[in-house]
C-alpha positions as CSV (number, residue, x, y, z in Angstrom):
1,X,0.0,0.0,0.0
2,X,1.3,3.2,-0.7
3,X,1.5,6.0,1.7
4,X,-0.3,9.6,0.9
5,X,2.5,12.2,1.4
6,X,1.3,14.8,3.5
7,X,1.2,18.9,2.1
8,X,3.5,19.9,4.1
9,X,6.6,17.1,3.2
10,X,5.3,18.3,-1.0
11,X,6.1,21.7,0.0
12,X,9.5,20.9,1.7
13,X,10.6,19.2,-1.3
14,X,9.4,22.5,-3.5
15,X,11.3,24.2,-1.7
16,X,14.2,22.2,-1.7
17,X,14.1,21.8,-5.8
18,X,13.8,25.6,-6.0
19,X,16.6,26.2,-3.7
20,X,18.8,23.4,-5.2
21,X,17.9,25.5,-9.2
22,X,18.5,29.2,-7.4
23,X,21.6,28.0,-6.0
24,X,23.1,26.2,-9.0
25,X,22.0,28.4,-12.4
26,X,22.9,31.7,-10.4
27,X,26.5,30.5,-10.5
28,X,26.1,30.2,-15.0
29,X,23.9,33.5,-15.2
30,X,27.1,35.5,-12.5
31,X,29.7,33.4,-15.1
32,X,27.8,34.4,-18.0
33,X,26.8,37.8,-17.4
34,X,30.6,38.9,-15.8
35,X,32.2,37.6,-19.4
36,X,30.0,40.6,-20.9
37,X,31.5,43.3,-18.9
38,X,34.0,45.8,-19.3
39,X,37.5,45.7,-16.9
40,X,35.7,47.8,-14.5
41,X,32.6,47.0,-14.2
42,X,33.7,43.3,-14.4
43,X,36.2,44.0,-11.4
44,X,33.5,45.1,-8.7
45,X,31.6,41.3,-9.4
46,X,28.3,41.8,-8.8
47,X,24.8,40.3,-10.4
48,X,24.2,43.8,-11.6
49,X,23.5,44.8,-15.4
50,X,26.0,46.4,-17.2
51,X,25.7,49.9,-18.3
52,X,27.8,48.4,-21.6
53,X,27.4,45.1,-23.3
54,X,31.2,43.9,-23.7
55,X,30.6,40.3,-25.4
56,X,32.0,40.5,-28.4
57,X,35.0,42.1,-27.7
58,X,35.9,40.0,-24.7
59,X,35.4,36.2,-26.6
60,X,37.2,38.0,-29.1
61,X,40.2,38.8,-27.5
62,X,39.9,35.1,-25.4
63,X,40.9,33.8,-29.1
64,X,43.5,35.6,-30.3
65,X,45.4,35.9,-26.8
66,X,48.8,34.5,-27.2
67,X,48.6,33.9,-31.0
68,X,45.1,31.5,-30.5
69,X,46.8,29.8,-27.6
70,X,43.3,28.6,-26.1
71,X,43.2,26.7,-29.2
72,X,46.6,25.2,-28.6
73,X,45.3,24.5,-25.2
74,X,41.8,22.5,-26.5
75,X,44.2,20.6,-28.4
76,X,46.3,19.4,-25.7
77,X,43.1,19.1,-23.5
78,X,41.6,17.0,-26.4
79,X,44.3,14.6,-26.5
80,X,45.0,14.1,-22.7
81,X,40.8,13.7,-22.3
82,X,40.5,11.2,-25.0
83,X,43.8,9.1,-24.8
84,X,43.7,8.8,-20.5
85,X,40.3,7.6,-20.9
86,X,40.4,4.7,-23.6
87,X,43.8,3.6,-21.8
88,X,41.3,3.4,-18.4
89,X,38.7,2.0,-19.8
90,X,40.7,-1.3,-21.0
91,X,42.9,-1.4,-18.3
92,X,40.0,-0.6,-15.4
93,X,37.6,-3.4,-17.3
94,X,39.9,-6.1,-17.7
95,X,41.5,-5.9,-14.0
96,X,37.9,-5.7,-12.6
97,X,37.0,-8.7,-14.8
98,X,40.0,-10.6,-13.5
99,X,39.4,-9.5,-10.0
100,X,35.5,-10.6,-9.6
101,X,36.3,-14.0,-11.4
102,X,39.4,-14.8,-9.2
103,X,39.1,-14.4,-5.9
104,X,41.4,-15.3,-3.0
105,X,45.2,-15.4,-3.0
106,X,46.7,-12.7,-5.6
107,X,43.2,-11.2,-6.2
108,X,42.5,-10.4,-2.6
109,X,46.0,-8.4,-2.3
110,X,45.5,-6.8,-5.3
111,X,41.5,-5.5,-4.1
112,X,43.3,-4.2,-1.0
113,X,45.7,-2.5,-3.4
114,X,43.2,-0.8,-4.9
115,X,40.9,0.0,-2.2
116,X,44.3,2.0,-1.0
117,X,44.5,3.6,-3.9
118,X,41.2,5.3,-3.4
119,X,42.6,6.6,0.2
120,X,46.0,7.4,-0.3
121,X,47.0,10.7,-2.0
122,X,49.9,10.7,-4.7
123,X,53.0,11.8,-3.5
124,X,54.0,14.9,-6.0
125,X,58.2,14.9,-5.8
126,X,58.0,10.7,-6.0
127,X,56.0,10.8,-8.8
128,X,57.7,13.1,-11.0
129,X,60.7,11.8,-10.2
130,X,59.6,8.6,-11.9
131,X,58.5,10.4,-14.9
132,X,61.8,11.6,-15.5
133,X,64.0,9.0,-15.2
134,X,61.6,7.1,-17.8
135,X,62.4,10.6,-19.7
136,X,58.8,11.5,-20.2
137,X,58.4,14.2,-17.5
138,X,56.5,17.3,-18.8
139,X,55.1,15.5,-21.5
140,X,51.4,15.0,-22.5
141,X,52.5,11.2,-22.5
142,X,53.8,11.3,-18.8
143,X,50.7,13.2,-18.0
144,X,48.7,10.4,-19.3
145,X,50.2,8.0,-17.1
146,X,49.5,10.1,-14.4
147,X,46.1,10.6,-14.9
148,X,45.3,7.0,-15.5
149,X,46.9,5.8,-12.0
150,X,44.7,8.3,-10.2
151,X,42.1,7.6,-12.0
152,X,42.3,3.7,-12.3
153,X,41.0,2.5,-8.7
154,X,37.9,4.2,-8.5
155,X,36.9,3.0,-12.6
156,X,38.3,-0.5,-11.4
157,X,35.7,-0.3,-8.6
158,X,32.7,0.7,-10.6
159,X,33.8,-1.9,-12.9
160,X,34.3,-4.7,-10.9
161,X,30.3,-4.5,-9.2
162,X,29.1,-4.1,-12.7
163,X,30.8,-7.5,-13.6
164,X,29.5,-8.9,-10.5
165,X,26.0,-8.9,-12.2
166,X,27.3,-10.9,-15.0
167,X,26.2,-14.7,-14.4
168,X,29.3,-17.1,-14.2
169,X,27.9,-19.4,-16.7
170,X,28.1,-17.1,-19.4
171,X,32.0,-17.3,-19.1
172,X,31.4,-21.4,-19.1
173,X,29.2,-20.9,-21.9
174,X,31.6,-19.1,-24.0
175,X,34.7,-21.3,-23.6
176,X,32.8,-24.5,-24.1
177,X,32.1,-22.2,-27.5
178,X,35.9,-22.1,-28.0
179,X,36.8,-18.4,-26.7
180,X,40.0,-18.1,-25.3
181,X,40.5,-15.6,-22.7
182,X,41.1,-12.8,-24.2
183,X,38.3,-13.3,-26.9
184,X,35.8,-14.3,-23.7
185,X,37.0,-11.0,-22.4
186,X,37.1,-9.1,-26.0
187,X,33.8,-10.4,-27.6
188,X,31.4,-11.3,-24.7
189,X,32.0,-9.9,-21.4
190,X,33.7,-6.1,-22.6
191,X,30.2,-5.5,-24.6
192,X,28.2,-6.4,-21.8
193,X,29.6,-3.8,-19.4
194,X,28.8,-0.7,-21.8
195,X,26.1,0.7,-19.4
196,X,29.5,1.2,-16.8
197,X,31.6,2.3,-19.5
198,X,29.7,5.1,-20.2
199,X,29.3,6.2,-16.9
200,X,33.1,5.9,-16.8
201,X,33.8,7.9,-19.3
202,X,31.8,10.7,-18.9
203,X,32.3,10.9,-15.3
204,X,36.4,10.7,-15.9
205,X,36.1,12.5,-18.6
206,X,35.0,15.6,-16.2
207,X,37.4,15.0,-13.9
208,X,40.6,14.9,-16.6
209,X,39.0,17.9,-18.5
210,X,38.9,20.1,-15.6
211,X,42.0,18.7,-13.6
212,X,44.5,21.7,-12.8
213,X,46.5,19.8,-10.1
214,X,48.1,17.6,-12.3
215,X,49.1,19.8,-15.8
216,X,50.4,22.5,-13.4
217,X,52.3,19.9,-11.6
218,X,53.7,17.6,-14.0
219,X,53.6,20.0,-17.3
220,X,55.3,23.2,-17.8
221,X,55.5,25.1,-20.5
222,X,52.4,27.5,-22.4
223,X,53.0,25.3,-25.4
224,X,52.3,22.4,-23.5
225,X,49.1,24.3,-21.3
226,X,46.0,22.5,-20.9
227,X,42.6,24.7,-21.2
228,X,42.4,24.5,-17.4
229,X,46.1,26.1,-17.6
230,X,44.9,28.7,-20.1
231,X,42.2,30.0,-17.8
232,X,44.7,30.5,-15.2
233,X,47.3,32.3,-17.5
234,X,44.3,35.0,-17.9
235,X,44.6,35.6,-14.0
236,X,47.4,38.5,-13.2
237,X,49.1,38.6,-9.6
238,X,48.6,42.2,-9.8
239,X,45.4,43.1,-12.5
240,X,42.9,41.1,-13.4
241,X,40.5,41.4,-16.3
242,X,37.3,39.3,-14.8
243,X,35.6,40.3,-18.1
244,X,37.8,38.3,-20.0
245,X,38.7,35.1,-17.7
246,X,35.0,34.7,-17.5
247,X,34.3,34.6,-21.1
248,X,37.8,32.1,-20.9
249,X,36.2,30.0,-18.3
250,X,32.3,29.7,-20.5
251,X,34.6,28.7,-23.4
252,X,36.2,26.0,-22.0
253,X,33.3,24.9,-19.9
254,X,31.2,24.6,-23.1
255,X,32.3,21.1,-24.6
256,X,32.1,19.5,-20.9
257,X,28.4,20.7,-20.4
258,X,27.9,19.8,-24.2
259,X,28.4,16.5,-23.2
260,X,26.8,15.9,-20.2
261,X,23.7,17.1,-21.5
262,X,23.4,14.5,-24.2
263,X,24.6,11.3,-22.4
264,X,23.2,12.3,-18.6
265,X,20.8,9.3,-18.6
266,X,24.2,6.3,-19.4
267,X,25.3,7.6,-16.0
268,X,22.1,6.9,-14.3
269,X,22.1,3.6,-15.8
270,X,25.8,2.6,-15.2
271,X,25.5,4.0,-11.8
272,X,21.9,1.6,-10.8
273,X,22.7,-1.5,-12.9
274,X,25.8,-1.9,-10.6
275,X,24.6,-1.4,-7.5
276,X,22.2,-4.3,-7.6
277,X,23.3,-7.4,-7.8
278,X,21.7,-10.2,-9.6
């Protein structure tokens, strides 16, 4: 039997909706109406009109700063996004796969591995250390590396309770079939978990799009700046034109919103279909 909700828990959860809306779009309409400024007006950061509309010329000088370097920057961006994610979504998949199937021994050290992962931070003078004695420090391929170790524990974990939903027979089935393990893995199991690989790579995407820590740690260099890096560059110890890093910081923010918007519901289904088991 269901239970009537009463009035006043409906209007509670109004009110909670509204709130949650006020609180989140009045951060894009400040972001968006700033980038429309003029230096001064763009300085004092209010939600006040301006006297002066200012788009035009502030997206336009976003382009050609430093030669196009926010173009430079999407390309670097671009290639880090992209190349750290399909590196973590086969190596997250196929350890989780291993993992759930073999369990005990080597497999339970390695799950505790991981699970540490998640809790302990990277240490920043170890780490790039390593990347330049294999030579590839401040690099968009030692970058990569780094992104995909911090990123590898928590995809391994989604992973692995996706997998968990996957029936045991079906492996059975498959090699009685003739796969091998890597074809079991390749042609049967790896299209099954696409619900979670979705969700991985939109949610990981985010997170190597808008990293900062990392490219200002491990990259130096404005040939080698990632958009993230870009917005910064805009920022002046001294002066700052909020008119202009705004309309930097809507830019960038564009493709990452772009793609939330038309692949929202694979999280919501990446996200539920491993959390029940079964």
């Amino acid at each position: 039997m269901v239970r009537k909700r009463s009035l006043l828990s409906k209007i509670v959860e109004v009110i909670i909706v509204l709130a949650t809306l006020v609180t989140h779009w009045i951060i894009f309409y400040f972001a968006i109406l700033t980038s429309g400024k003029e230096k001064a007006e763009a300085a004092q950061l209010t939600l006040d009109l301006p006297e002066k509309w200012n788009f035009i010329e502030n997206y336009t000088y976003v382009f050609q700063y430093q030669n196009g370097a926010i173009l430079k920057a999407f390309k670097n961006s671009l290639i880090l996004t992209v190349s750290s994610i399909l590196i973590l979504v086969l190596v997250a998949s196929a350890t989780a796969y291993v993992l759930q199937r073999r369990t005990g021994g080597i497999g339970a050290i390695s799950n505790k591995l991981i699970l540490a992962g998640l809790i302990v931070p990277a240490a920043i003078i170890p780490t790039y250390w390593m990347l330049d004695r294999l030579h590839i420090a401040n690099t968009l391929p030692g970058l990569i590396v780094v992104e995909v170790a911090t990123l590898f524990p928590f995809a391994t974990m989604l992973y692995k309770g996706y997998v968990s939903t996957i029936p045991g027979e079906i492996d059975e089935a498959a090699i009685i079939d003739g796969c091998g393990p890597f074809a079991l893995f390749a042609r049967v199991i790896f299209p099954m978990v696409k619900p979670i690989t979705a969700t991985v790579v939109i949610l990981r995407s985010i997170v190597v799009y808008n990293d900062f820590q990392n490219p200002q740690y491990y990259m130096s260099g404005s040939g080698s700046q990632t958009v993230q890096l870009f917005v910064f560059s805009l920022k002046s110890a001294w002066t700052t034109d909020y008119g202009h890093l705004f309309a930097a910081a809507i830019i960038v923010s564009l493709p990452i919103i772009i793609l939330y918007l038309f692949l929202n519901k694979k999280i919501l289904e990446g996200m539920t279909a491993g959390a029940v088991k079964g």
